[in-house]
Every structure is written in structure tokens, then in C-alpha cells.
C-alpha positions as CSV (number, residue, x, y, z in Angstrom):
1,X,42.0,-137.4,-89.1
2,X,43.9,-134.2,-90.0
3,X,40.3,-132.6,-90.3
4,X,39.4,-133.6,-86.7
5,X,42.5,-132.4,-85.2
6,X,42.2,-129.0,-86.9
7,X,38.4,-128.8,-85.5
8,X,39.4,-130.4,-82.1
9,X,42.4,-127.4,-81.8
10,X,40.4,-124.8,-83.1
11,X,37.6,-125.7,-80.3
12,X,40.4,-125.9,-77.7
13,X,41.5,-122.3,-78.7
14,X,38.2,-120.3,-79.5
15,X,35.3,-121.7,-77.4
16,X,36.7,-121.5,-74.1
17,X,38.2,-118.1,-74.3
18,X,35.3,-115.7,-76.1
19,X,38.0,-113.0,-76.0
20,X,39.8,-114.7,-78.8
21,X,36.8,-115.5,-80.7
22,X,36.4,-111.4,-80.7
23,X,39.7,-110.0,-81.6
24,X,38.9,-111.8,-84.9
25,X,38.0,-109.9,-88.0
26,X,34.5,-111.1,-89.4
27,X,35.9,-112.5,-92.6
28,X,38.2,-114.3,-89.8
29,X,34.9,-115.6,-88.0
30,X,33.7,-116.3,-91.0
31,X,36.6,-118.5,-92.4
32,X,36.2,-120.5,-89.0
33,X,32.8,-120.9,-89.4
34,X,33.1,-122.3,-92.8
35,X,35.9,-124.7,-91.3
36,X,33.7,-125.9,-88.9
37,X,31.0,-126.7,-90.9
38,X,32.8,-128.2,-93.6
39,X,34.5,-130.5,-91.4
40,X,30.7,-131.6,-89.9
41,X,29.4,-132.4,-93.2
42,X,32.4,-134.5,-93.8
43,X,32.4,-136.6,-90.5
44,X,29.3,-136.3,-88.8
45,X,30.3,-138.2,-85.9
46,X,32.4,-135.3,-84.6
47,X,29.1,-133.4,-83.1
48,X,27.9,-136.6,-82.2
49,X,31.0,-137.4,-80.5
50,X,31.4,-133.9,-79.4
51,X,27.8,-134.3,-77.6
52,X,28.2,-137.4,-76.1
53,X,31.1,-136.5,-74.5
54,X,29.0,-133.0,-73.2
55,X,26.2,-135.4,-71.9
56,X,29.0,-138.0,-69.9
57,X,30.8,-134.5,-68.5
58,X,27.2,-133.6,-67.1
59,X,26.4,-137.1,-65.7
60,X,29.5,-136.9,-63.7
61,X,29.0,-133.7,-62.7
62,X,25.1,-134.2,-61.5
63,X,26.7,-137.8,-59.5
64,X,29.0,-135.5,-58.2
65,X,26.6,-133.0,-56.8
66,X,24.5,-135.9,-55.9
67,X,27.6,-137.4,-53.8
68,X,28.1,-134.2,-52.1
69,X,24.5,-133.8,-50.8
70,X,24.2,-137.5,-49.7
71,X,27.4,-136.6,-47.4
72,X,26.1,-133.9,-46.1
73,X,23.0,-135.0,-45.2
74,X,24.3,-138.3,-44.1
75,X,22.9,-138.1,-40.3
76,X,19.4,-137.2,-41.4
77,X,19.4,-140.3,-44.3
78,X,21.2,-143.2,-42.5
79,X,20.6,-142.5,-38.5
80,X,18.1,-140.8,-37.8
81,X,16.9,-143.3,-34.7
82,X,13.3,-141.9,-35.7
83,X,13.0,-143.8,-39.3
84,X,11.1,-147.4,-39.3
85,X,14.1,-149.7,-40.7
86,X,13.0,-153.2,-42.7
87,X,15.6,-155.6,-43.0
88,X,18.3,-156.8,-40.4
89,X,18.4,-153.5,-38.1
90,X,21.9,-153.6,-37.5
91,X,22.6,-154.7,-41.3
92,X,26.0,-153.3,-42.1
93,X,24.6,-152.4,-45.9
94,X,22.1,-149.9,-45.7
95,X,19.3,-148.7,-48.6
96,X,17.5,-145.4,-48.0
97,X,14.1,-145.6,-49.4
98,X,12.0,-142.5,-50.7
99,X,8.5,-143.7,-51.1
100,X,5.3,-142.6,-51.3
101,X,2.3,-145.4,-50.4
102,X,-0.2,-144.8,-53.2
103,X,3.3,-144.6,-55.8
104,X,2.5,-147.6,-58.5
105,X,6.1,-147.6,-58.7
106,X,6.9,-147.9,-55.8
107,X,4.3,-150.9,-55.5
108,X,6.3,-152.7,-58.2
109,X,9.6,-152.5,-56.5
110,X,7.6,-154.0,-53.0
111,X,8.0,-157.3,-53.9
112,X,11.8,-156.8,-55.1
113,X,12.7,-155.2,-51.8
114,X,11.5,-158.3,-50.0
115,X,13.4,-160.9,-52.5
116,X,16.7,-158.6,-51.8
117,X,15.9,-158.9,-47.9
118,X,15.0,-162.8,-47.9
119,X,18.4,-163.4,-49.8
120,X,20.6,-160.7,-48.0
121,X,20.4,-160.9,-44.3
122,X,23.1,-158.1,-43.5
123,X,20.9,-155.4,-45.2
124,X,18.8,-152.7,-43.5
125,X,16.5,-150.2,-45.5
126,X,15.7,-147.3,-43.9
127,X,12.3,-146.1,-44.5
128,X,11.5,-142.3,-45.8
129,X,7.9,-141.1,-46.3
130,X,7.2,-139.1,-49.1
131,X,3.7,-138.3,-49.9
132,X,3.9,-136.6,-53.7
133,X,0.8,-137.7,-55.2
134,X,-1.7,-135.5,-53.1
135,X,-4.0,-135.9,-50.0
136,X,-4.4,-139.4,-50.1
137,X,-0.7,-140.0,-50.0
138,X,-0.5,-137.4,-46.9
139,X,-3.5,-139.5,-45.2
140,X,-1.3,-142.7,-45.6
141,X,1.7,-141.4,-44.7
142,X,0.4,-140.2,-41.3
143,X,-1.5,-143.0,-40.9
144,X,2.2,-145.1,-41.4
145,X,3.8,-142.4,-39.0
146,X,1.0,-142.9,-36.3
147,X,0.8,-146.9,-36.8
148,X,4.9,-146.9,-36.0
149,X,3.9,-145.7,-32.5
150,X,1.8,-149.4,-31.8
151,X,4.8,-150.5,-33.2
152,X,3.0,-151.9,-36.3
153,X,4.6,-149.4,-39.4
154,X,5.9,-152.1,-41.2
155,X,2.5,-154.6,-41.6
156,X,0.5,-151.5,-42.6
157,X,3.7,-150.3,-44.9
158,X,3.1,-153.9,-46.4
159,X,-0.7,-153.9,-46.6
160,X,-0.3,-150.7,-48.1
161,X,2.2,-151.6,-51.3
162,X,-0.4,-154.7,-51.7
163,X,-3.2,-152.6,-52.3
164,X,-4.7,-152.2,-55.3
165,X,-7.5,-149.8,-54.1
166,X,-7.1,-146.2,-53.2
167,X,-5.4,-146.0,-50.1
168,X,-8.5,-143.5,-49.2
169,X,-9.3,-143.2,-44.9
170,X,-11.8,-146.1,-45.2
171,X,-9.2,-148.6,-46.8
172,X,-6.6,-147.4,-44.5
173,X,-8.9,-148.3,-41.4
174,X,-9.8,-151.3,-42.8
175,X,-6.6,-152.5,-43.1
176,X,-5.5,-150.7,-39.6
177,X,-8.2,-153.0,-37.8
178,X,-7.2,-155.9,-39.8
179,X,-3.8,-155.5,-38.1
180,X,-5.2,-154.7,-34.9
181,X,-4.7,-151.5,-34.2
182,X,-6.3,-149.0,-32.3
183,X,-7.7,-147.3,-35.0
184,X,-9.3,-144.3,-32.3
185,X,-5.6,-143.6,-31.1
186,X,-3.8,-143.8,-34.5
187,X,-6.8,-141.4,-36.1
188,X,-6.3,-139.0,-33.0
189,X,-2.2,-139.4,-33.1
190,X,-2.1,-139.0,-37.2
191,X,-3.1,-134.9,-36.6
192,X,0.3,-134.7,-34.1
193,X,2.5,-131.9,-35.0
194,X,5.6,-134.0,-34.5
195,X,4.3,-136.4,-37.8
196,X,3.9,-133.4,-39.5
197,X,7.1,-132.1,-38.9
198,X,8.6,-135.7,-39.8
199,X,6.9,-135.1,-43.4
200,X,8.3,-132.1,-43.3
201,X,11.7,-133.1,-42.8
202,X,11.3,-135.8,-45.5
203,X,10.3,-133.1,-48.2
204,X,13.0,-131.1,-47.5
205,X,15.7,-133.8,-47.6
206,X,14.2,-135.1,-51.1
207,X,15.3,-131.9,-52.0
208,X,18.1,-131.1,-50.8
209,X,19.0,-134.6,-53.1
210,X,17.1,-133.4,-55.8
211,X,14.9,-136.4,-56.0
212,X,12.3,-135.6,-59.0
213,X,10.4,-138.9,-58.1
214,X,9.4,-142.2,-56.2
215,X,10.9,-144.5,-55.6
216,X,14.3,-143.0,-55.3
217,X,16.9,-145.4,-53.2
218,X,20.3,-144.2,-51.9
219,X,22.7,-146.6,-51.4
220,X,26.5,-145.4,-50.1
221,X,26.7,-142.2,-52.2
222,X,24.6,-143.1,-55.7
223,X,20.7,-142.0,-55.3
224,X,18.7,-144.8,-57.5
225,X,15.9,-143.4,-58.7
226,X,12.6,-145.5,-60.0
227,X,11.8,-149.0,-59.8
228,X,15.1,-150.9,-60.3
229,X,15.5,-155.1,-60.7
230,X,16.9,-157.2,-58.4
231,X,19.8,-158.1,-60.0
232,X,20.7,-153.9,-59.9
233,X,20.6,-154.2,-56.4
234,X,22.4,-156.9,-55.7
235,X,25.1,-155.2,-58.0
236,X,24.6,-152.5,-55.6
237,X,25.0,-153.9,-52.4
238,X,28.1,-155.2,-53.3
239,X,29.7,-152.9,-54.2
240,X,29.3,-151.9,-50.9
241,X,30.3,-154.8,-49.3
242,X,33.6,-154.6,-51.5
């Protein structure tokens, strides 16, 4: 115990200020050194300790930084009045979700989502397009943007996560007609520069949130990245509720 304390002070002292750590001789530095590693080979556990507690220091501060950019961004994620919401759409919990339709992830958490929205009624989950995974995931994202105009984004969003084809143009019109759309309007209406300034906006904001992947879910002011069970969601939404 006496070793520990004598390693924990002698952090405290020398690695924060480097001055210190100068104004010592080199047989000084030396000694230290020797200390240091002496008292390592005895206990172990103090670097492991010592790291763990480095690792928790930079979880908190990367939640923090994440907390600070869901704030700031909170118009754009939560109410923006041009996002497709599933769910209750005046739900008073609300789950953003970063997608993108060809993501096998994101096709896992699909049927999850919908267990969460059959059992919680007062739950609304905003929608975000994020095609990541090349031009097919552009294609469906437009054609999910264009399909929201016939009011029909959330069957094709659906039909979409059920796939387990490509979501090349052919499947996507197939499963546009199968819907009923007017697949003529929604091809023409997919090329509008507004779409392609809502992708844009959707890029920008996974960035600004530092969103390495899909899914990624933000819920109050934790982002949730991957797939995540039910039962973590659940935890979730009350939390908010509470």
C-alpha cells in the first residue's frame, strides 16, 4: 500500500507539470524511473488500474462532447418538420435514427424498432437518411425521399429493411409499384435538388455527431451506435420518461 501511495504522489507531482520532471538531475530521473518500475513489477495492477481509469476519463469526455453536439444540433435532429417520423407522431419520447437502406445492420435492428413501437405507444422515431455504403444506398435513399412526397416513405422504408436483395433501381421499382406508386414521378422527383440537399444535410449532421456507422440512434443526449436489443431500448426510453 505504501508502494502505491509513493507511485500515485510521485505521478501527481511529476507527470502533470514536465517542468518538474526537468529541473531534475539525470541520476534524479533515473532514481524515479527505477521507482516506478519497481513498484510495477511488484503490483501489476497499478498500470492496469492506472489505464482503466485513462480509458473511463476518455469515455466521459467523448459522451460529453457527444452531449454538447446533440444540443447544439437539437433543431435539425428532433424538429425538423421535413423528417418522415414512425411511431406516435406526437410521441413525447423521441429516437433519432441514422440509417442507411442497404445497412445489414440496420436490417437487424428493423424488426426491433417495430417490437419497441407495438409495445410503447408514446414513442416517435424520427427518420435520418444516410446512404454510406455507395450508389446503391444513394439510389434508395432518394428513392425513400421521393416516395415521402406520395406520402408512402414509410411502406417503401419497410419493404426496403425486408429485402434481402440488392436494393439496385430494378428492386426498388418493383417494390415502388407493389406499393402503388407512381414510379414515372418518383424516378423524375428522385433527381430534385431539394433531396439532394436533404442528403446533404444528413451527412453533415452525422458529422457534426461523429457517427462512424449505421445504425446510430440518439435518444435525449446519448448517440447509440449499432444494432442494440430491445431490452436496451426500453432501458433507454425510460430513462427518458423518468
Amino acid at each position: 500500500m505504501m508502494k502505491r501511495r509513493t507511485l500515485a504522489a510521485l505521478a501527481a507531482t511529476l507527470l502533470p507539470v514536465p517542468a518538474l520532471a526537468q529541473a531534475l538531475s539525470a541520476e534524479q530521473r533515473a532514481e524515479v524511473l527505477q521507482i516506478l518500475r519497481q513498484a510495477l513489477r511488484d503490483d501489476p495492477t497499478i498500470l492496469r488500474e492506472a489505464l482503466a481509469g485513462m480509458e473511463q476519463a476518455d469515455q466521459a469526455e467523448r459522451a460529453n462532447a457527444t452531449g454538447r453536439a446533440i444540443a447544439a444540433n437539437a433543431e435539425l435532429l428532433f424538429r425538423d418538420a421535413n423528417d418522415p417520423v414512425k411511431g406516435n407522431p406526437q410521441g413525447r419520447i423521441t429516437i433519432v435514427e441514422f440509417f442507411d437502406a442497404r445497412c445489414g445492420y440496420c436490417k437487424r435492428l428493423h424488426p426491433t424498432m417495430e417490437q419497441l413501437l407495438a409495445r410503447e405507444r408514446d414513442v416517435r422515431v424520427v427518420m435520418k437518411d444516410l446512404p454510406i455504403l455507395g450508389p446503391n444506398s444513394v439510389l434508395a435513399t432518394r428513392a425513400l425521399l421521393a416516395a415521402q412526397r406520395q406520402g408512402q416513405y414509410v411502406p417503401l422504408y419497410d419493404a426496403l429493411m425486408r429485402l434481402r436483395e440488392d436494393a439496385n433501381e430494378a428492386v426498388i421499382r418493383r417494390e415502388a409499384e407493389r406499393l402503388r406508386l407512381d414510379w414515372a414521378r418518383m424516378r423524375r422527383e428522385m433527381e430534385d435538388a431539394a433531396i439532394t440537399g436533404r442528403i446533404q444535410r444528413n451527412l453533415e449532421l452525422a458529422r457534426a455527431l461523429d457517427i462512424q456507422g449505421t445504425p446510430a440512434l440518439v435518444i435525449g443526449n446519448t448517440l447509440v451506435p449499432g444494432a442494440v436489443e430491445l431490452d436496451a431500448l426500453q432501458r433507454l426510453t425510460a430513462e427518458q420518461r423518468g
